[in-house]
C-alpha positions in Angstrom: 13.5 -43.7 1.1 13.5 -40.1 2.7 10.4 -39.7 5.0 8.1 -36.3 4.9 9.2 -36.1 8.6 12.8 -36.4 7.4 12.6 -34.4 4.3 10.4 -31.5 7.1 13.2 -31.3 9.1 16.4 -31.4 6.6 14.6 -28.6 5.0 14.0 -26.7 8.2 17.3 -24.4 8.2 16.9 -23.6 4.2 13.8 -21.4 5.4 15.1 -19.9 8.5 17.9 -19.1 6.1 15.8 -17.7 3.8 13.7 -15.7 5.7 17.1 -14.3 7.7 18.6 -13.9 4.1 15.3 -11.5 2.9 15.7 -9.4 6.4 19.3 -8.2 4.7 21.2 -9.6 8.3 23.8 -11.6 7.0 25.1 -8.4 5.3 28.5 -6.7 6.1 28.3 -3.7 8.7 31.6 -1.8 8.2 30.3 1.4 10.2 29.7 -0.8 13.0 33.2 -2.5 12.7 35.3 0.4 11.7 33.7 2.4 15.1 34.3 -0.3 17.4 37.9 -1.6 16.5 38.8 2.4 16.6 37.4 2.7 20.5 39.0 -0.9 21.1 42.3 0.1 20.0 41.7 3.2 21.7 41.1 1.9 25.1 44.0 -0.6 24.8 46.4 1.9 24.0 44.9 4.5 26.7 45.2 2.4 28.8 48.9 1.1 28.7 49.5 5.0 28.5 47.4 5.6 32.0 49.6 2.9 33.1 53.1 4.5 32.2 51.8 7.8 33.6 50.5 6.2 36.7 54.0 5.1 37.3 55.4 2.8 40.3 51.8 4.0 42.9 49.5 1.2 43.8 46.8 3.1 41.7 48.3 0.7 39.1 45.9 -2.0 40.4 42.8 0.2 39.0 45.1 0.2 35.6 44.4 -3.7 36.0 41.2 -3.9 36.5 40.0 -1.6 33.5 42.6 -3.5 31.1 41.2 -6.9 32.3 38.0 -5.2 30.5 39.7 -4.0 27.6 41.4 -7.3 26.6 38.2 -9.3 27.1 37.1 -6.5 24.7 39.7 -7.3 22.5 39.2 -11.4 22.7 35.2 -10.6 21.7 36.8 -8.5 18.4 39.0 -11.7 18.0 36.0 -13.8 17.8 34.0 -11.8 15.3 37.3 -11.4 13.5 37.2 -15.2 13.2 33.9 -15.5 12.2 34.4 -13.3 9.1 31.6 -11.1 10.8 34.2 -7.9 10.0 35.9 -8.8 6.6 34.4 -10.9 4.3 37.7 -12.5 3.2 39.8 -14.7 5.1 43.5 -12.7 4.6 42.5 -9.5 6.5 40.5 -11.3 9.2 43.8 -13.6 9.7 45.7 -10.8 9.8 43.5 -8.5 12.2 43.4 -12.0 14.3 46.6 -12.4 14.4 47.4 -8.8 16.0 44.3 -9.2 18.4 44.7 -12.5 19.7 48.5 -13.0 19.9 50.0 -9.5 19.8 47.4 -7.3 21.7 46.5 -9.9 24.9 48.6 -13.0 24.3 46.4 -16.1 22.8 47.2 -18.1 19.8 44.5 -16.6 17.0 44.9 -19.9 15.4 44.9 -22.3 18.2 41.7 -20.5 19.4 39.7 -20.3 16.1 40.6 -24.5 15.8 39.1 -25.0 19.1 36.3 -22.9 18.8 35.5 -24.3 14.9 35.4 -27.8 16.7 33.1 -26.1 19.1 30.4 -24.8 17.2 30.2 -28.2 14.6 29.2 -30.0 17.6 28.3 -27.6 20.3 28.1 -29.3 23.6 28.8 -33.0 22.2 30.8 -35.2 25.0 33.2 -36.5 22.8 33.6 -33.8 19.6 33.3 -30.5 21.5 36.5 -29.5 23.1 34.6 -27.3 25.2 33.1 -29.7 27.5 36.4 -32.3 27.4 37.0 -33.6 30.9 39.5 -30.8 32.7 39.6 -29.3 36.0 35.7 -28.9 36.0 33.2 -32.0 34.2 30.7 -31.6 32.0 28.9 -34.7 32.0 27.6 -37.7 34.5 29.6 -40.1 32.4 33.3 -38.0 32.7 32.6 -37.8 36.3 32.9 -40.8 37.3 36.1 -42.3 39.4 36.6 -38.1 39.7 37.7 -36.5 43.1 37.1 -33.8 45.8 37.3 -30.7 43.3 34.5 -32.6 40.7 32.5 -33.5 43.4 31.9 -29.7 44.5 33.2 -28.0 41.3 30.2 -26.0 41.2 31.9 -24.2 44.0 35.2 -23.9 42.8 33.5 -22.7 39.3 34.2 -18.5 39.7 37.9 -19.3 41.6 38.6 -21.8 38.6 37.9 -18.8 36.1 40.7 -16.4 37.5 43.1 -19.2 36.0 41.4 -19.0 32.3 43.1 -16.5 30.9 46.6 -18.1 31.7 45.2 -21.2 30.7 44.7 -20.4 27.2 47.8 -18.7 27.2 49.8 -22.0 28.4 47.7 -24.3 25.8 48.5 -21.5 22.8 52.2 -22.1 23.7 51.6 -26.0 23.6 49.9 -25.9 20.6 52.8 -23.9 19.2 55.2 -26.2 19.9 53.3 -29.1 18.9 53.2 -27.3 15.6 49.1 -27.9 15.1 49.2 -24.2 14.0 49.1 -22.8 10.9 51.6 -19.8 10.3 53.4 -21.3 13.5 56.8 -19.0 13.0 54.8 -15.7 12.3 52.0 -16.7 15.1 55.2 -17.5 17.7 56.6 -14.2 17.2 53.5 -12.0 18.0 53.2 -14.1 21.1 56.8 -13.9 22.0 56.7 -9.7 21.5 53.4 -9.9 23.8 55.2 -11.6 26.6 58.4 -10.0 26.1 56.1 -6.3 26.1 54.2 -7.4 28.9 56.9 -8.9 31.4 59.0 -5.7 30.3 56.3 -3.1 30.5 55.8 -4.3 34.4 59.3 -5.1 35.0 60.2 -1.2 34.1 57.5 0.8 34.9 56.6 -1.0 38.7 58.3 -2.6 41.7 58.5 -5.9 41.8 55.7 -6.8 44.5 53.5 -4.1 42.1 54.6 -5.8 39.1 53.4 -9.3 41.0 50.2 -7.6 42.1 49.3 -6.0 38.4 50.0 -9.5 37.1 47.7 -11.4 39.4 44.8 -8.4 38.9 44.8 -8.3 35.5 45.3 -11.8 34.6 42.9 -13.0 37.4 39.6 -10.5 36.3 40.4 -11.0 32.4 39.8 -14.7 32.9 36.6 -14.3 35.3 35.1 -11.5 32.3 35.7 -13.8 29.7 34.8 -17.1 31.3 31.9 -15.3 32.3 30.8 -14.1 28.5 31.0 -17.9 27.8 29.8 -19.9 30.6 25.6 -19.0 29.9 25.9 -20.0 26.1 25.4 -23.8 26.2 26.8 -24.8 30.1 23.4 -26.8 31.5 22.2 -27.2 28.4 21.4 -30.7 26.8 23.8 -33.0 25.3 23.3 -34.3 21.7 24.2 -37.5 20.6 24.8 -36.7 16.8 21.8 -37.3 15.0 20.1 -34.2 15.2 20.0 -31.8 12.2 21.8 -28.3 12.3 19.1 -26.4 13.3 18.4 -28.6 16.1 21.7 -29.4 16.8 22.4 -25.5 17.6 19.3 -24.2 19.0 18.6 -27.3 21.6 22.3 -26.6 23.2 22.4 -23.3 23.4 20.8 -20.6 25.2 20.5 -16.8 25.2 20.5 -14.2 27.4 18.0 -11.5 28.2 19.4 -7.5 28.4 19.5 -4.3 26.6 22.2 -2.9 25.3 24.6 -3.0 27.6 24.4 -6.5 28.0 24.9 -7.0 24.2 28.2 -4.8 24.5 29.6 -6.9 27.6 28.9 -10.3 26.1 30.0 -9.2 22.9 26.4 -10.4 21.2 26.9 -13.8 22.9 23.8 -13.7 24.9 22.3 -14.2 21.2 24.1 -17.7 21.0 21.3 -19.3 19.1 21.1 -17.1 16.5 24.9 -16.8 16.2 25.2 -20.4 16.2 23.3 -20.4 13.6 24.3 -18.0 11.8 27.9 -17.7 12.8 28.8 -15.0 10.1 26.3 -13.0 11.5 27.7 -9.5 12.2 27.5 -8.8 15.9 25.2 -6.1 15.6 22.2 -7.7 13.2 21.9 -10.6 15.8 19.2 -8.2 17.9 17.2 -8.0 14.8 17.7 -11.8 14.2 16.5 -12.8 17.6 12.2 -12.4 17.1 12.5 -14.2 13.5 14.5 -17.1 14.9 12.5 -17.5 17.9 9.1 -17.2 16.0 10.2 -19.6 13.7 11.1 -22.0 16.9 7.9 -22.3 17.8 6.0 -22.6 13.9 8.3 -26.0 13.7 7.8 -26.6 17.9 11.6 -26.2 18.2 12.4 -25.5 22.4 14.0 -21.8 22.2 15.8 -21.0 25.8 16.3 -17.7 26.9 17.1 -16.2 30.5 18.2 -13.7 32.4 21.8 -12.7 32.8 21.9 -14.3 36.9 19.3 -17.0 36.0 21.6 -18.4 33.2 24.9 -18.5 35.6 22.7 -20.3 38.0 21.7 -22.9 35.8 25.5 -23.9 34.7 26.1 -23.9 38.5 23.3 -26.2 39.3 24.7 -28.2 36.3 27.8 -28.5 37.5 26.3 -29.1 41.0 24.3 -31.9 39.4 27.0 -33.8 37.2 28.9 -34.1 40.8 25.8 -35.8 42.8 27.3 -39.1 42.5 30.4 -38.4 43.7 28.8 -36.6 46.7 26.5 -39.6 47.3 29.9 -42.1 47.2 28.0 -44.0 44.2 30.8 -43.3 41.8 
């Protein structure tokens, strides 16, 4: 027998979903889209060109840095892209995904949008959300335990830790490859191979070897810290469910946003709105500011914690987490 408690709370998402649905903000925005794939492509291809013209000068290094932008840029496309936030039908999003993710900045589109599917059907779950899985840094008290030095003070090894991301995914898109747990696996291994044939090529011809090493370490090194650093204030610090809640629940209590105008909605890629687009994960990008007041009045007419902080506030919080999961380690009681 279903309970009015239970029957209150199942029903609790068909009314934000209606309400959200009468707004008009789960429609298309193709003027939005078409504007900022055009200045995205445009600032990946300017900038490869600054770098030819630049040439063999140690200027190239200010080439790295503003490309580590561009291809976080591209990544945060990537992700919309996989959403369905651009096309409303999954053959041109694939396709678009496929020349974002593993042609334009070298990660497996479909390795990335498994993970991150995993991810947001049980966002911050110990044991279902690949996200917080036991790696170099620990999410939880429980993983911790029987861990060594770098758990014990990972919060201080979090920022270093990040200049490794974006070779990180890079190394797991080839695994995943080879394991063959990628759909389109020949067409998805040949993007990937022209990126790091381009790339290794590009440098190789272009700059001197110690350049070449330098660009490498630049770019690679701030591309992973820019997009470690869109993700890390989403859900890191924030509780961990045990499976029983209901959707709504389930993605508002782990997830947290971010305060800012709108420059901070262009650098996280409308990330800081993580409730809302954890909700509503179809949501185009640019109707989750207009989504943010309904969702978080609604919060508190059904007495549903809503989190939002500032940009520093939220880093600090994941830090203090992290600092927090390692206290038993530090105290020698695990």
């Amino acid at each position: 027998m279903t309970t009015t408690a239970e029957t209150r709370s199942g029903s609790d998402f068909a009314e934000l979903n209606r309400r959200i649905n009468a707004a008009g903000l789960l429609r298309r925005r193709p003027g939005h889209y078409a504007v900022r794939l055009i200045l995205v492509a445009l600032a990946y291809l300017g900038g490869w060109t600054v770098f030819a013209l630049v040439g063999a000068s140690w200027w190239t290094l200010a080439v790295a840095v503003f490309l580590a932008v561009v291809f976080t840029q591209v990544g945060l496309v990537a992700h919309d892209l996989a959403h369905r936030q651009v096309f409303r039908t999954n053959a041109p999003s694939a396709r678009a995904g496929l020349i974002a993710g593993n042609l334009a900045i070298g990660m497996s589109y479909g390795y990335w949008m498994d993970k991150h599917t995993k991810h947001h059907a049980n966002p911050n779950h110990d044991d279902l959300d690949p996200d917080v899985s036991p790696a170099a840094l620990v999410w939880s008290v429980e993983h911790a335990r029987g861990k060594g030095f770098l758990v014990r003070y990972q919060a201080w090894f979090f920022f270093p830790l990040l200049t490794l991301l974006g070779m990180s995914l890079k190394r797991d898109s080839v695994r995943a490859l080879r394991a063959g747990s990628v759909k389109r696996r020949g067409l998805e291994s040949a993007l990937l191979g022209l990126h790091f044939i381009g790339y290794a090529a590009a440098l190789l011809i272009v700059l001197s070897p110690l350049q070449a090493l330098a660009f490498l370490v630049v770019h690679q090194a701030l591309f992973g810290v820019y997009l470690g650093l869109t993700f890390a204030p989403n859900h890191k610090g924030m509780p961990h469910p045990d499976g029983t809640e209901d959707y709504l629940r389930k993605q508002v209590l782990t997830s947290r946003n971010v305060r800012g105008g709108r420059f901070v909605d262009v650098a996280l890629g409308g990330l800081n709105y993580q409730i809302e687009h954890h909700l509503f994960p179809a949501m185009p990008m640019p109707n989750l500011r207009a989504a943010q007041p309904i969702v978080r009045d609604y919060c508190a007419e059904i007495g549903v914690p809503y989190e939002m902080t500032g940009l520093l506030e939220s880093y600090r919080q994941a830090l203090r987490h992290l600092h927090d999961v390692g206290a038993e380690l530090r105290a020698g009681r695990a």
